[in-house]
N, C-alpha and C positions, 0 to 999 in steps of 0.2 A: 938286463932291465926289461920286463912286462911289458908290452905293447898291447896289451889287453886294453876294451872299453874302458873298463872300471880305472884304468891306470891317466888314459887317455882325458877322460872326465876329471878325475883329482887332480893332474897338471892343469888344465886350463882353469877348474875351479879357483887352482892358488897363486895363479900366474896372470889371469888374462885381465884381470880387471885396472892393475899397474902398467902393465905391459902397454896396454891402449892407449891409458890417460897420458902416458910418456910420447907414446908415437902420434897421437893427435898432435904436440904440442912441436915433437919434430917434424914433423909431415905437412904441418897446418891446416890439414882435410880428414874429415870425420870417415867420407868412404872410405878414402885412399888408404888409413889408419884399419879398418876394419878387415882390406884385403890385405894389409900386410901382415896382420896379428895371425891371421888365417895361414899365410905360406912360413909365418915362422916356425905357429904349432907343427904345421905338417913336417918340416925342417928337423924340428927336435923329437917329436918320434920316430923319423930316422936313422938321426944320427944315432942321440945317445945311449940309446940300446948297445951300439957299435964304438963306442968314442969314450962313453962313461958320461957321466950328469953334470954341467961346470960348475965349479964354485960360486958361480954366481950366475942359479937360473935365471931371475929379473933381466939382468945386466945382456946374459946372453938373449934373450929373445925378443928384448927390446932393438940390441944392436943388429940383429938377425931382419928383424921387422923392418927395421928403417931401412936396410939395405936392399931389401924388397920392393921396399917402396920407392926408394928413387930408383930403382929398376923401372917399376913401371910410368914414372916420370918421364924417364928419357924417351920411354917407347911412346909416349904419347905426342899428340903434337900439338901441346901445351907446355909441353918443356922449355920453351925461350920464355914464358910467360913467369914459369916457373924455377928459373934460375935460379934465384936467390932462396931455394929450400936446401939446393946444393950442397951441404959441408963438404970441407975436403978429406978430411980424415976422420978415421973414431975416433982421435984423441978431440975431435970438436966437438961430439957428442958429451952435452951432461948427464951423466948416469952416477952423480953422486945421490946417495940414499935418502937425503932431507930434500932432493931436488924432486928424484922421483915421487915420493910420498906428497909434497908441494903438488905437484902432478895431476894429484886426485883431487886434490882442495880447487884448483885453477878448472877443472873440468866443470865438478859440480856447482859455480859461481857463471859458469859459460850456459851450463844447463837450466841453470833458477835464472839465465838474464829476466830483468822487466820486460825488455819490448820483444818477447814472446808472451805469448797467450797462458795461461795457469795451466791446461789442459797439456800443451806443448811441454810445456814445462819437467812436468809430472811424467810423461811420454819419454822425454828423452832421460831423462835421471831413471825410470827402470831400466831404460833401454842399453844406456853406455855408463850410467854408475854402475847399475846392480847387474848386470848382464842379463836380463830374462832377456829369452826371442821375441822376437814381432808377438807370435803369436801368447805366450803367456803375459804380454804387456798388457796385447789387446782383449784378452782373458779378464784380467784385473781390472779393467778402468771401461768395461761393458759393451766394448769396440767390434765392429768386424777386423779383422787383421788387415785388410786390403784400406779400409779407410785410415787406421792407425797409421798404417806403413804411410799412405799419405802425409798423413799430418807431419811423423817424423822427419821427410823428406825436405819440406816446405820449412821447417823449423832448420835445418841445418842449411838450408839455404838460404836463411833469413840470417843466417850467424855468418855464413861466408858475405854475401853478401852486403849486408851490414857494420862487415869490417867490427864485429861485435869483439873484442878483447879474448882472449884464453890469458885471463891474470885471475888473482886474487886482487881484490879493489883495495884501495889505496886507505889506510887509517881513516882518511878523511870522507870515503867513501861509503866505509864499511858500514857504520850506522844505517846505514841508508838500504843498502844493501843484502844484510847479515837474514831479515825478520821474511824476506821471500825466498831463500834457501830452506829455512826454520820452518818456511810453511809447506814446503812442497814434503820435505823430509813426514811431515805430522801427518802430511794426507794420505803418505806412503804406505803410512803406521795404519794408521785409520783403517783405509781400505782393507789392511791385513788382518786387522783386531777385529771388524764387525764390518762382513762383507757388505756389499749391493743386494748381491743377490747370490744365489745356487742353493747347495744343500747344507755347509758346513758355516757355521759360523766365522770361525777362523781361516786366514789362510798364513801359515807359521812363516811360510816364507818369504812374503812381505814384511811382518812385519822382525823378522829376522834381521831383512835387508835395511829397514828403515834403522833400526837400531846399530848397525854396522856402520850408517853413515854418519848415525848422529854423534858414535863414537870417534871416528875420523876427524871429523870435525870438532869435536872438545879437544882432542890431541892436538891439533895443528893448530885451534883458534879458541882457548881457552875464555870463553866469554861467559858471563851469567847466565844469561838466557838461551844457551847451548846446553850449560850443564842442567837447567831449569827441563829442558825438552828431554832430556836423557832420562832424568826423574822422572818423568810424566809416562814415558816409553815403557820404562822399565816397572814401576809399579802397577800401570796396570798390564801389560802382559802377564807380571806374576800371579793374574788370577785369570787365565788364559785356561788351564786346565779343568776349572769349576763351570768354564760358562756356559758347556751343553755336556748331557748326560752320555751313558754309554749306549743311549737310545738317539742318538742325536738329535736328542730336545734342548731348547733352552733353557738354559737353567737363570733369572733374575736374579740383582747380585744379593738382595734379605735372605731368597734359600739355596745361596751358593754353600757348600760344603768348603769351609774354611780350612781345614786340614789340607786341602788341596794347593791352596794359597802356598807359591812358590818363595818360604822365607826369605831364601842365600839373595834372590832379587828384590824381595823387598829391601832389605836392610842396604846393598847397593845401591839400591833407586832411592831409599834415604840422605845414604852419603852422599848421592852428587845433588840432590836438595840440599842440603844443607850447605855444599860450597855454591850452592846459585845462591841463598838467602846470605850470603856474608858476602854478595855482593850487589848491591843496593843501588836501586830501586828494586826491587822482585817486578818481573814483568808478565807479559799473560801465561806463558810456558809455569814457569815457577811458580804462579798461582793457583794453575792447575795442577800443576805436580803438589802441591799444598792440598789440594782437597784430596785427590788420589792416594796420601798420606794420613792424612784422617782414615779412609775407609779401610785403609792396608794393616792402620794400627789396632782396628778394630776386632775382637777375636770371636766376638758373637754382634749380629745388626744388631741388635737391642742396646749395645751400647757406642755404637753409633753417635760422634758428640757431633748430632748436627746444628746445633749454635755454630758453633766454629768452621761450618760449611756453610751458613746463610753468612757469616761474616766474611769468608773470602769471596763470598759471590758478591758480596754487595760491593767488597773492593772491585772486582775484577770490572761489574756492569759503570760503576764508576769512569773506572779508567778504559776501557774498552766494550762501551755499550752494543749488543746485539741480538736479537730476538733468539737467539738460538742458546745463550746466557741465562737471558732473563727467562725463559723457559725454565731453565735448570737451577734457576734460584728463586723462583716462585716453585716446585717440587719441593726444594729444602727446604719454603718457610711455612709446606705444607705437612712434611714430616718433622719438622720440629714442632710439632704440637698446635698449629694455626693453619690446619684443613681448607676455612673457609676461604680465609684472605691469600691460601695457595691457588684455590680455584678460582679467583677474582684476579689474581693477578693471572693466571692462564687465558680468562676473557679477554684481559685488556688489547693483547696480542694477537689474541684468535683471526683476524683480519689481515696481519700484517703479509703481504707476500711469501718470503720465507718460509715461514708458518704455515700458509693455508691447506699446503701440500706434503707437509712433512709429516710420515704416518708414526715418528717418536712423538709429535705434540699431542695427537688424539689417543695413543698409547698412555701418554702419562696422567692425563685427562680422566681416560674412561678408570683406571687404575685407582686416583686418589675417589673419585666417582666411587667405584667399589667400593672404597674404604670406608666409607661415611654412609653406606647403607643405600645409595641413592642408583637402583637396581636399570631404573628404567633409558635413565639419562645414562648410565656406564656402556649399557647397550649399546646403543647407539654411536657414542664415540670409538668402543671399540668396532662395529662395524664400519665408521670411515677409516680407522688405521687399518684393517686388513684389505679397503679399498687400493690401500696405497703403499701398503707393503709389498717386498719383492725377494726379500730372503724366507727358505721356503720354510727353515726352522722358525722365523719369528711367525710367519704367517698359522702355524701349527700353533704356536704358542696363545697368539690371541682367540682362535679358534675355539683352542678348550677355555681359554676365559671367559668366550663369550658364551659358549653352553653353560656351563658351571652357574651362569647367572639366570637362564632362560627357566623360567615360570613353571615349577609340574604341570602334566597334564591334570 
């Protein structure tokens, strides 16, 4: 058996993310879990080169794990503190398959708690869902690594500490619970679909990751507005290939090249819409994944049914009012053929905090501006969105719009 990088990398790839979730929960310490996962990998690329692979990789390097770790228990001297992590034997370990897999569900529920911070949140679900290092955490979410690392540290001791649960919350709970794992998963996506900032629009491996978990979690907790968020994931990444050129330009989605448009995921990001809308109420997940389904069914913008996207918006600002909404449903009631009263409702907001600083609002602004001929005022808005943009493709992007508009000599 290989002991090569590449061999060394695709075990922990397929192994480590289980592996953990189980020894956090037998360990009941996030460090203690992280050194043990560490001496087991090391553990099986030694052996099994020499022993042969066991039938049950999870199983073994979970129980390999654990045994590491109350190794280092005993040596510590917190070990009377720590008695009761003790088992006595591996037949006291649960390493049945729906427990393990439970495992993952109980972690990401411990990582989305309420009484951490969103930031924390978002921090520890890259960090011990998805496995990126310190440093590609604090990559994605615009951190030094040294302050991240902080933050993580303070958040796991806010969960020991806090006697914070490693469950899945209780039926009764769950409602309550369910829409701040949902959101942190969305920001995951987010983040990976249309960065902060750097050179690339996408980063495939966020939102890779966000869609792996949102998948886990439809499996283990079949709820609406789970399969709602899958839809949403899913349909738009499937136009993840059209959104910047081979010149690493932006590509807007009216001259995105449709061909591109990844079928086999739309038509899946349909289906799991469709089992979120058969179950009722449709919530903001499934709402959105409702408009992302219009744009997905669409095979040239021009037919583009945006009626049926000012009427989900006007649901959605209903039931879940927010400037950053109503933003995007004053755009729709601008390209559905009402310019003026799209621009008027964009004033209405212009003030709102949120808003004042977001260079998507003077993007969409100086844009419908352009479209109505109104040269001088587009200007202008598009020079505050490039004030405050920080992706360096969109920053390119306004740039030649706002020449394209500048006056011949």
């Amino acid at each position: 058996m290989s002991t090569e990088p590449s061999y060394v990398d695709d075990l922990y790839r397929e192994h480590s993310r289980r592996v953990q979730a189980t020894l956090i929960r037998l360990l009941g310490d996030f460090e203690l879990a992280e050194e043990a996962i560490q001496d087991a990998f090391v553990a099986a690329v030694q052996q099994w080169p020499v022993n042969g692979k066991p039938d049950n990789p999870t199983a073994w390097l979970i129980r390999t794990g654990y045994h590491c770790g109350i190794d280092q228990i005993r040596q510590r001297s917190t070990a009377r503190r720590r008695a009761h992590l003790l088992l006595p034997t591996d037949e006291a370990l649960d390493l049945e398959p729906t427990t393990i897999e439970d495992d993952a569900l109980r972690l990401l529920f411990t990582c989305c708690h309420p009484s951490l911070s969103m930031e924390a949140r978002i921090a520890l679900t890259l960090r011990e869902m998805c496995g990126l290092t310190t440093e590609q955490v604090a990559s994605a979410l615009l951190m030094k690594p040294t302050t991240l690392a902080q933050r993580i540290v303070r958040a796991k001791r806010k969960i020991r500490d806090a006697h914070i649960p490693y469950a899945v919350p209780t039926q009764k709970e769950l409602p309550e619970r369910l829409p701040d794992v949902l959101q942190v998963i969305y920001l995951v996506f987010n983040e990976g679909y249309s960065r902060s900032t750097g050179a690339s629009v996408v980063d495939i491996s966020l939102t890779q990751e966000a869609m792996r978990l949102g998948n886990e979690l439809a499996q283990l907790l079949p709820k609406g507005e789970v399969f709602g968020l899958m839809a949403l994931m899913l349909l738009n990444d499937a136009r993840r290939d059209a959104r910047q050129d081979n010149d690493g330009e932006l590509v807007t989605l009216d001259a995105q090249d449709r061909r591109l448009w990844r079928q086999e995921d739309i038509q899946t990001g349909i289906a799991w819409l469709e089992q979120a809308l058969a179950l009722t109420p449709a919530g903001y997940y499934t709402l959105q994944a409702s408009i992302a389904a219009v744009h997905a069914q669409a095979s040239h913008a021009e037919q583009t049914d945006w009626g049926r996207i000012v009427r989900l918006y006007d649901a959605l600002c209903r039931r879940f009012p927010s400037p950053i909404l109503a933003l995007n449903r004053a755009v729709a009631i601008a390209m559905n053929g009402a310019p003026d009263t799209g621009l008027k409702l964009l004033d209405d907001i212009a003030h709102h905090p949120q808003i004042s600083r977001y260079h998507l609002f003077y993007a969409a602004k100086a844009d419908l501006l352009r479209r109505q001929g109104q040269h001088e005022a587009a200007r202008s808005a598009y020079h505050q969105a490039l004030q405050l943009a920080t992706l360096t493709p969109e920053k390119r992007f306004l740039l030649k719009r706002l020449n394209e508009l500048e006056p011949a000599p």
